[in-house]
N, C-alpha and C positions, 0 to 999 in steps of 0.2 A: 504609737501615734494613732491618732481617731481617726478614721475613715471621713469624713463628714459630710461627700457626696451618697455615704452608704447611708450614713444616719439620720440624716435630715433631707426636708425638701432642696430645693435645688438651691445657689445663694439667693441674694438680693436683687441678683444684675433686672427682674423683674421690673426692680423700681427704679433705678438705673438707667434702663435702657431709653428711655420713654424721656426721661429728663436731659439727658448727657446724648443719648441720638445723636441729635442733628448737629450737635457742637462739634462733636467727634468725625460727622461725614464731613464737615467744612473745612473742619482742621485737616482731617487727613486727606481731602482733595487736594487742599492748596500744597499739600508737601509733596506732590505725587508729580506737582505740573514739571519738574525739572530734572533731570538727569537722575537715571535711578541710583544710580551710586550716592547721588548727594541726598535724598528723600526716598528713600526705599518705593513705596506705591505697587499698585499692581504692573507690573512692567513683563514685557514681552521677555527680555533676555539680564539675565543677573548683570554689575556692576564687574569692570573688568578684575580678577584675582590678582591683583598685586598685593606689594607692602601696606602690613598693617599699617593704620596713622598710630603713630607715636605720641603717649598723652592721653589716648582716649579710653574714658572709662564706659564700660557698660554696665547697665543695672537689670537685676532680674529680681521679681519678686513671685512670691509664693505663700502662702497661707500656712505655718502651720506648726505643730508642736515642738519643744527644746530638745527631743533628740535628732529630728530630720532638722533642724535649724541649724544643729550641729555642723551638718552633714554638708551644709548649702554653702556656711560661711568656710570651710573646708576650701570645697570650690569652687570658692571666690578667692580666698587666701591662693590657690594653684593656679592661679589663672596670669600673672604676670611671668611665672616658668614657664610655661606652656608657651605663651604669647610674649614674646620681650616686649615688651612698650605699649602691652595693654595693662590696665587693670580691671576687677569688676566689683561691682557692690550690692550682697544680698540684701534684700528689703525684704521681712516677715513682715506678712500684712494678717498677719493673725491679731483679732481684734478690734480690727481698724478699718471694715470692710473694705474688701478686697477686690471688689468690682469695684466701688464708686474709686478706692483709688486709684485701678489703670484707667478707667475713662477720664477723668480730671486729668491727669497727666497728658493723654492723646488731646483733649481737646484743648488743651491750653495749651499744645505743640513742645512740651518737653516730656516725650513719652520716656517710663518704663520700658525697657528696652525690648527687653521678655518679659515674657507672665504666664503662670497655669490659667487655661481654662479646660472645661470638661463637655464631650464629644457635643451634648445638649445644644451649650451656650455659642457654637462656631456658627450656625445659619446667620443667626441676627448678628452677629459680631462682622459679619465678613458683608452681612446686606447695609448695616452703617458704617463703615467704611473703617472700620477698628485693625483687622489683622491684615499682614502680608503674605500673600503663596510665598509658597518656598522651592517650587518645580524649578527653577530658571536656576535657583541654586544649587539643588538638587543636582541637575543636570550638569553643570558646570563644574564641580566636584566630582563629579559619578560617585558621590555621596551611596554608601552601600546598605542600603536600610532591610533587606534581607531578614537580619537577627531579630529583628522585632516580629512578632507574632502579627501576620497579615492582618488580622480580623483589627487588632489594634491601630496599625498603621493606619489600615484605610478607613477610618472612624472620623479620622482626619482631614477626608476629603470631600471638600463638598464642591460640587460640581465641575467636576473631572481636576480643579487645582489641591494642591497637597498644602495645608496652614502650618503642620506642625510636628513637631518630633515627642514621641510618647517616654512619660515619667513615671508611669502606673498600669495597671491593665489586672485590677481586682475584680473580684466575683464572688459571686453568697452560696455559701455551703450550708451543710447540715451539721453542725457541732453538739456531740450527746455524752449522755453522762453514762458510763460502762456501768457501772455500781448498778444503778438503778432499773437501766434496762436488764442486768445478771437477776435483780431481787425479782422482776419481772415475770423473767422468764420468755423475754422477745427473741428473735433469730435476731442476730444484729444484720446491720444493710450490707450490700456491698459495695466495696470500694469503684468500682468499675462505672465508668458513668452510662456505657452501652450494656448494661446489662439488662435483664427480663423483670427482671421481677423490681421492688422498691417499687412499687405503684403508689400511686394516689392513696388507694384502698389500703396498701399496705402501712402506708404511714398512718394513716388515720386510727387505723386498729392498733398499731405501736403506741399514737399518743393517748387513745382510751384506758389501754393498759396501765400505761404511763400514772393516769390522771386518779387511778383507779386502788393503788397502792395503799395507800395511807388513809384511813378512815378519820385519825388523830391531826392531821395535817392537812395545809393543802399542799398538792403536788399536781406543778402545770404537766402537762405533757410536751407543749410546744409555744413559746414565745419569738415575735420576729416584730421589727419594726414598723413603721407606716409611709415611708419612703416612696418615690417610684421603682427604687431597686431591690427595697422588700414587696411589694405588693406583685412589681410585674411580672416575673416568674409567672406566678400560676394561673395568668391570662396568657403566658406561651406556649406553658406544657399542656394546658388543655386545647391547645389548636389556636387560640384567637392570637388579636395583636393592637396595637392600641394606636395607629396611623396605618393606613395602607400605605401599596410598596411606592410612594409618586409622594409620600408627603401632605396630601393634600386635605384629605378628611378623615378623622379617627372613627375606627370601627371596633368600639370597645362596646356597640350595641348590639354586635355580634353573637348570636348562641355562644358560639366556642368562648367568649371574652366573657359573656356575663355564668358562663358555667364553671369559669376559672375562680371568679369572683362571688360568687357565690359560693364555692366551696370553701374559700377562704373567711367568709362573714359566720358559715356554718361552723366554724370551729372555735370561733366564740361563741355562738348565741344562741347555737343547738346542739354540738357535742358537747360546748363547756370545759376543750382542753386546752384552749387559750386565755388570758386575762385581756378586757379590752383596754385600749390604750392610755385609758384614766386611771388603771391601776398603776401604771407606768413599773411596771417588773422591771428591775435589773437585769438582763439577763445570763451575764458573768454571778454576779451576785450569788442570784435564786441558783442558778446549776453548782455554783461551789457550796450551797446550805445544804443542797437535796431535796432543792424546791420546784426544781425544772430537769425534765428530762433531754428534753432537745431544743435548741437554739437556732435561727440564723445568725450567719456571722462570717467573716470576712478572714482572709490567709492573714493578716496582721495584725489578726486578733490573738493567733498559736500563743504568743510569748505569755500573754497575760493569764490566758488560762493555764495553761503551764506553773505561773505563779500560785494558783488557788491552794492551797494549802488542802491535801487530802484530797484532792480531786482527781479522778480517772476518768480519763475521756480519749475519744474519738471523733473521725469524721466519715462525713460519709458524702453522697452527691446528692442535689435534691431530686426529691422523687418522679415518676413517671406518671404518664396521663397519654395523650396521642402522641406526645415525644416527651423528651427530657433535655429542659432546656433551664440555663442560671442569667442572672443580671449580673453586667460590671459596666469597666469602661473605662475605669480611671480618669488622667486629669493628662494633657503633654503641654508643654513651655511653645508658647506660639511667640513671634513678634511684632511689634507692633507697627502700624502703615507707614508711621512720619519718623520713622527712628534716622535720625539723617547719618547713622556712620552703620550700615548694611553687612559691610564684608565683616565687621568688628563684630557684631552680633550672633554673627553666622557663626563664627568661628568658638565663640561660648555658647550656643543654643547645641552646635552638636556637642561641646565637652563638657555640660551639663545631663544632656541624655547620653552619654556613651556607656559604655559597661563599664569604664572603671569607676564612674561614680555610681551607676546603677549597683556596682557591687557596694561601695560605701554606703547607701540607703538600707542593702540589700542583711548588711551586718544591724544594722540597728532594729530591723523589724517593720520598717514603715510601709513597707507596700509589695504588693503583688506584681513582681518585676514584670516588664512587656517584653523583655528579650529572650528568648529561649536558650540562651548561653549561659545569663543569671539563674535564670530560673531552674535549674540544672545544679546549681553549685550547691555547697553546703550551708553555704549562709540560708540557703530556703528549703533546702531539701534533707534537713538532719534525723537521721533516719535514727540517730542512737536516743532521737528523745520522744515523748506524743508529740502527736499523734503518730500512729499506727499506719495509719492511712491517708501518707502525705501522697500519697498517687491521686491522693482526689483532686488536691493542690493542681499539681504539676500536669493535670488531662482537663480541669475546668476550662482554660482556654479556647479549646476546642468546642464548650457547650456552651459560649455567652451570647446572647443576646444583646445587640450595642443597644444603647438608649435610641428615643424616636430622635429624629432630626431634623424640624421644619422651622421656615425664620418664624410663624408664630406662635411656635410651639413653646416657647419662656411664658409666655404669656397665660395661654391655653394648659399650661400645665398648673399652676396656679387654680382655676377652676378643678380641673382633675380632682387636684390634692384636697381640696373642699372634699369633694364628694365621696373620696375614698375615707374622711374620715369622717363621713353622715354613714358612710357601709361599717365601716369597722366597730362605731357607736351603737350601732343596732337602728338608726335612727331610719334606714331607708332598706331595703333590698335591692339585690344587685342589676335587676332590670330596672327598676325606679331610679337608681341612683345614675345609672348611663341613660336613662330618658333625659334626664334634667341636663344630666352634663354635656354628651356627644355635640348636641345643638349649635352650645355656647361655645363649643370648642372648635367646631366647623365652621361658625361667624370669626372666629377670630383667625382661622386658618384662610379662609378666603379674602378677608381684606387683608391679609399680610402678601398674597400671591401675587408674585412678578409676571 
């Protein structure tokens, strides 16, 4: 399965949001005015635990490739066992955009019951009136969410309520080609993400080497995407950060942020051991030719390279600067405000994220489990195959950075992604580039504030 919060900018909800809004606050107010049990809403105290109703289906949807679709319609297929007198209905919305169709469904009052979204899109989702807390259930249960990796869990939370239960919690590593860095003559990295050395400096001089090889060829040294979750990294490890700690104004004009950012333009446009974006490299591809030394790229990506025929590879953690810090975040199943049968929902949103289906994901290769129980097993931890250095997998957790999170931050990120790809073009440098931006991204940050 493709990442495709890792690969691309964020979805559509951008355009979405702004059209479907206000339909969605109206709708989901009016389902809120009556007994929380009968109209979910934001409600003080859950709907009393009794008897499921008998009859009633839930639907959940999801975005995404035929072997996690597998996995989904699975359980949904397990859900009447589980549940006697429920049943539930996967909806892939791969294709079909995936925001425009939970808000349609909210605002025309037959919501989607659950749905993925990812940590970014919960501000403005939860400021138009889209999702429901889930504390009151939570509490009501003594629902035990422990197993989930804190940092993921609370990604979830925005202002002190809890929206949703985590289906992912991936992160960008350093994936390199053995062969090449051996022909090299490089120390390879180490696995350790606390470790000293792997600097900044070190990489660089790795991918010079790298780029340095083949007088007959070309060979990149390092390829990584255009994303917020390939770029931001190395606006973190250099010290900066791209919202201060309140949300409120991004400080990506910051020394430390345009020094992250600039090293980064520098490796296109003055070391030359990047391709810029137009050349659009493969980067599975190019590393199975021996045309790329080292990659960004994601824990469920292992499988596929694995497949490259002749290929030896490793991983390693990304590099050091004033810290050592990686991008993730994943995506977790929220519900939605007007879902009018609550306790029904509940009871498939937690057996949707549970670990036994987290293990059923966890066998196909799709994601970067959130549970530290998963994440431990074999299905993610196989130690008899590459990489080498799946410890890098299993301790990223501990190094992620969650995405920014302000309600107009969808918006304001949209400009961002402009300008990181005037940086990445050569078109601008990296103080030029957050002159233009920061601005525009602070006007839209303050008309969105409550």
């Amino acid at each position: 399965m493709i990442n495709i919060y890792a690969l691309a900018p964020y979805r559509s909800r951008r355009a979405v949001l702004t059209s479907l809004g206000a339909a969605a606050l109206v709708a989901g107010t009016a389902c809120t005015t009556g007994p929380s049990g009968a109209g979910g809403g934001e409600t003080g105290s859950a709907p009393p635990a009794g008897a499921l109703k008998a009859g009633t289906k839930i639907s959940f949807a999801f975005s995404t490739a035929a072997d996690q679709a597998s996995v989904m319609q699975r359980a949904a297929q397990a859900v009447p066992q589980k549940f006697p007198g429920l049943t539930a209905e996967f909806i892939n919305t791969q294709g079909q955009g995936h925001d425009e169709k939970i808000q349609t469904s909210i605002a025309a009052g037959t919501p989607i019951d659950l749905f993925t979204l990812n940590p970014a899109e919960l501000p403005a989702s939860v400021a138009t009136n889209q999702v429901r807390p889930i504390d009151d259930l939570i509490r009501r249960d003594k629902f035990d969410a422990t197993d989930f990796f804190e940092k993921c869990y609370r990604q979830y939370n925005w202002k002190g309520k809890q929206y949703a239960l985590p289906r992912g919690f991936g992160n960008q590593d350093v994936y390199y080609n053995t062969s090449l860095w051996d022909a090299a003559g490089i120390k390879r990295p180490p696995y350790d993400w606390n470790a000293k050395d792997w600097t900044s400096q070190e990489f660089l001089d790795s991918a010079l080497k790298l780029s340095r090889l083949s007088a007959a060829s070309q060979v990149w040294g390092w390829n990584q995407g255009t994303a917020l979750r390939h770029w931001a990294p190395w606006v973190w490890m250099f010290g900066g950060d791209i919202l201060d700690k309140d949300g409120a104004l991004s400080i990506l004009d910051q020394p430390p942020a345009i020094e992250g950012l600039q090293f980064l333009q520098d490796l296109i446009h003055k070391h030359r051991v990047m391709p810029p974006p137009s050349a659009r490299l493969n980067s599975m591809t190019a590393m199975g030719s021996g045309q790329l030394g080292m990659a960004m790229g994601i824990p469920a990506e292992t499988g596929r390279y694995r497949a490259l025929q002749g290929l030896s590879f490793d991983v390693a953690p990304m590099p050091r600067q004033v810290t050592r810090m990686t991008s993730g975040g994943g995506i977790a199943w929220h519900m939605a405000i007007n879902t009018p049968n609550v306790n029904e929902a509940w009871e498939v949103q937690k057996w949707i994220s549970s670990k036994e289906v987290q293990m059923w994901e966890c066998e196909v290769g799709g994601t970067a489990p959130p549970r530290k129980s998963v994440i431990q097993s074999p299905c993610f931890a196989d130690r008899t195959l590459p990489p080498k250095g799946v410890d890098v997998f299993l301790k990223a957790p501990d190094f992620v950075h969650t995405d920014p999170q302000a309600v107009g931050w969808i918006e304001a990120e949209t400009i961002v992604q402009e300008g990181i790809m005037s940086l990445l073009e050569g078109a601008k440098t990296a103080r030029q580039m957050v002159q233009d931006v920061v601005p525009q991204v602070n006007r839209i940050l303050k008309a969105n504030a409550k």
